[in-house]
LUMFI-588152 format. One record per residue (C-alpha): x, y, z; residue number from 0; residue in three letters. Coordinates in Angstrom, 3 decimals, padded with zeros to 6 digits, m for minus. Layout:
% LUMFI-588152
          X          Y          Z     n   res
          X          Y          Z   NUM   Ala
...
***
This chain:
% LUMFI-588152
          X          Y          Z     n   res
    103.905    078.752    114.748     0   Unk
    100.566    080.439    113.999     1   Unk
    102.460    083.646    113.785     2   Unk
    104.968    082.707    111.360     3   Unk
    102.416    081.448    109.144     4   Unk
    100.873    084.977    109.197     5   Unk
    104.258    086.734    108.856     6   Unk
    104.953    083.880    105.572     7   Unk
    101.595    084.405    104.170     8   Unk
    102.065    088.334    104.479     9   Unk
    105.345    088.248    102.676    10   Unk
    104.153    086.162    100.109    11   Unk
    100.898    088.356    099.203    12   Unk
    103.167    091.228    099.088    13   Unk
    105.781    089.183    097.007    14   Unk
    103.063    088.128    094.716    15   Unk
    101.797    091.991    094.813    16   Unk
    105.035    093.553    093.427    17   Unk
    105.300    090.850    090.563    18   Unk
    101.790    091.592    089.286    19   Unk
    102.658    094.923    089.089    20   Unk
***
């Protein structure tokens, strides 16, 4: 469970990332 959460919050960063830029 705690690793999901890390592999979610990592996608969403980057998701977030790429539609800043």
């Amino acid at each position: 469970m705690g690793t999901a959460a890390t592999v979610y919050s990592s996608c969403n960063l980057a998701s977030s990332l790429i539609l800043l830029n």
